[in-house]
C-alpha positions as CSV (number, residue, x, y, z in Angstrom):
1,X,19.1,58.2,36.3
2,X,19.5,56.4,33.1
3,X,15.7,56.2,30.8
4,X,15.8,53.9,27.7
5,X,13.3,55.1,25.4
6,X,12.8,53.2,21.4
7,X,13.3,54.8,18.5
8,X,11.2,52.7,15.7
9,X,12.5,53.2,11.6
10,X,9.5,54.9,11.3
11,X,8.3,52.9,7.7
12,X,7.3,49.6,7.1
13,X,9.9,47.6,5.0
14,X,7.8,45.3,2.6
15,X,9.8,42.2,2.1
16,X,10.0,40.2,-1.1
17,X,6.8,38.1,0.4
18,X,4.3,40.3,-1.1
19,X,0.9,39.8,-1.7
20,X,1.9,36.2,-2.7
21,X,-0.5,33.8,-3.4
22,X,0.5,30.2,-1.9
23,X,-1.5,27.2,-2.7
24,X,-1.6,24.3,-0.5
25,X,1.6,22.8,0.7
26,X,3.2,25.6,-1.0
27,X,6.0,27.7,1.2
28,X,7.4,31.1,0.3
29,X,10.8,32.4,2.1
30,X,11.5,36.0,2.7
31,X,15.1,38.3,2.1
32,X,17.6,38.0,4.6
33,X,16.1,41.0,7.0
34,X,19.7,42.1,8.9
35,X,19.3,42.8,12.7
36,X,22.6,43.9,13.3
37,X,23.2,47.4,14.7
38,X,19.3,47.5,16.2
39,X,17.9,46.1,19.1
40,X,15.1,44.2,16.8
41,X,12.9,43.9,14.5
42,X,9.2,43.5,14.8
43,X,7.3,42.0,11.7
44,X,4.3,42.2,10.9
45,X,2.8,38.6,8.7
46,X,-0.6,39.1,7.4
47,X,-2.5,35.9,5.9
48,X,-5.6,36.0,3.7
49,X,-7.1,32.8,4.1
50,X,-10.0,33.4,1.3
51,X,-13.2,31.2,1.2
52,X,-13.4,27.6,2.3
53,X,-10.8,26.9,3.9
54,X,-11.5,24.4,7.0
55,X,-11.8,26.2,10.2
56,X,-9.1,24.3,11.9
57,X,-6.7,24.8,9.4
58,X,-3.6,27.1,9.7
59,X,-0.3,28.5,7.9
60,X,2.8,27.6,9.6
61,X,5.3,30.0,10.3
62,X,9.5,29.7,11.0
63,X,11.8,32.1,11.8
64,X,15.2,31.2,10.2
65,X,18.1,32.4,12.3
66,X,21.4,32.6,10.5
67,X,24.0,30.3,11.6
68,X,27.2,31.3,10.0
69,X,27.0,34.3,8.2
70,X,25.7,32.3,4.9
71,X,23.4,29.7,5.8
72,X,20.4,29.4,8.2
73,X,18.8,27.3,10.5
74,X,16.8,24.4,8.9
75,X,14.1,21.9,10.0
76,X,16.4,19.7,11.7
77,X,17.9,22.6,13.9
78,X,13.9,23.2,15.6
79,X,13.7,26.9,14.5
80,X,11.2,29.2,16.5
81,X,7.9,28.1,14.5
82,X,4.2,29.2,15.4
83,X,1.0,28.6,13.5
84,X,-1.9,31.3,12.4
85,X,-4.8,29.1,12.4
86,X,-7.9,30.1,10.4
87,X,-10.2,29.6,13.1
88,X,-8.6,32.5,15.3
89,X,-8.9,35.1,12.0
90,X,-9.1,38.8,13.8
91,X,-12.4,40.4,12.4
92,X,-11.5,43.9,10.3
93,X,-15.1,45.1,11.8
94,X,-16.8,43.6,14.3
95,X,-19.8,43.3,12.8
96,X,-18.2,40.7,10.0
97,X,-16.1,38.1,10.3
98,X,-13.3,38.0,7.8
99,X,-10.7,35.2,7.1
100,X,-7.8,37.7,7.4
101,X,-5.2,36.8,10.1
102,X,-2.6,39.1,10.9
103,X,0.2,38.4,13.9
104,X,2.7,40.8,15.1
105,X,6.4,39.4,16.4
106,X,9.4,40.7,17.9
107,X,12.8,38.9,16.9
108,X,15.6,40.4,19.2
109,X,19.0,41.1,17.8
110,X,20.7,39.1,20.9
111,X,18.7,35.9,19.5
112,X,19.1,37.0,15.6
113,X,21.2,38.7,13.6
114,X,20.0,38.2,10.5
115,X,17.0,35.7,9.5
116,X,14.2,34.6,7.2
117,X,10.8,34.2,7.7
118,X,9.4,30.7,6.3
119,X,6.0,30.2,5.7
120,X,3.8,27.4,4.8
121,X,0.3,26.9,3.7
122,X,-1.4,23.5,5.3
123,X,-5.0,24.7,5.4
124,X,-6.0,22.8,2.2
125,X,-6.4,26.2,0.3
126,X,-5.1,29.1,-1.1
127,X,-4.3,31.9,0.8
128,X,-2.7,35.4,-0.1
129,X,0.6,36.5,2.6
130,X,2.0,39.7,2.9
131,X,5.7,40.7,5.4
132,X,6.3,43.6,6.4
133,X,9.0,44.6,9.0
134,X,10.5,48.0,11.3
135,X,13.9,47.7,13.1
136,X,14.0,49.5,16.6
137,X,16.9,50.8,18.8
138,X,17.3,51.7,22.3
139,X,18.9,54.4,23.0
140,X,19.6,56.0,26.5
141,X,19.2,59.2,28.2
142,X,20.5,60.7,31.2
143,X,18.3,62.8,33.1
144,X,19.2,64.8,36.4
């Protein structure tokens, strides 16, 4: 019998979105993060959304695949997008709530082998974003 069993880089990779502060309307674009040779990456996008910002407000997220070895998907090609709305901000303690969201996601190598991450403030505020990403691989065993 065959077992497939990950094998995670076992640091977080913090891309060039760091701690950056984004005003409204403002986007920020990460590095290329290469997911050739692994079977993915998982990021991790974590969103300060500060004080006062309208509870159904969010931060729009795109995940740029690379199209030709040099350029990437744009808005006209309908890249995988999501949104981290303000109103759904995960509570650091239960006993507070905190406008910090946070959002993990997988991009498979068979679906990306490189890409950006593209993110855009539309909650009316400022709000402070942080990247971080791991690559994983399987890799296969053989047991009797």
């Amino acid at each position: 019998m065959v077992e497939l069993y990950p094998v995670w880089n076992s640091e977080w990779t913090t891309s060039s979105v760091a701690s950056e502060s984004l005003e409204h309307d403002d986007t920020t674009l990460s590095e290329a993060i290469d997911n050739d040779g692994v079977t993915g990456t998982e990021l991790f996008l974590w969103i300060n959304y500060g004080e006062g910002n309208p509870l159904d407000s969010a931060c729009v997220v795109k995940i740029l695949r690379d199209v030709d070895g040099t350029n990437y998907e744009s808005e006209d090609d309908a890249p995988y997008t999501f949104c981290l709305p303000i109103g759904y901000a995960e509570a650091i303690d239960t006993s507070e709530t905190t406008n910090t969201r946070s959002q993990l996601v997988f991009v498979d190598s068979r679906r990306a082998s490189k890409f950006k991450v593209h993110v855009t403030n539309r909650t009316g505020g400022d709000v402070i974003v942080s990247l971080y990403y791991r690559t994983v691989s399987l890799h296969k065993e053989n047991s009797a």
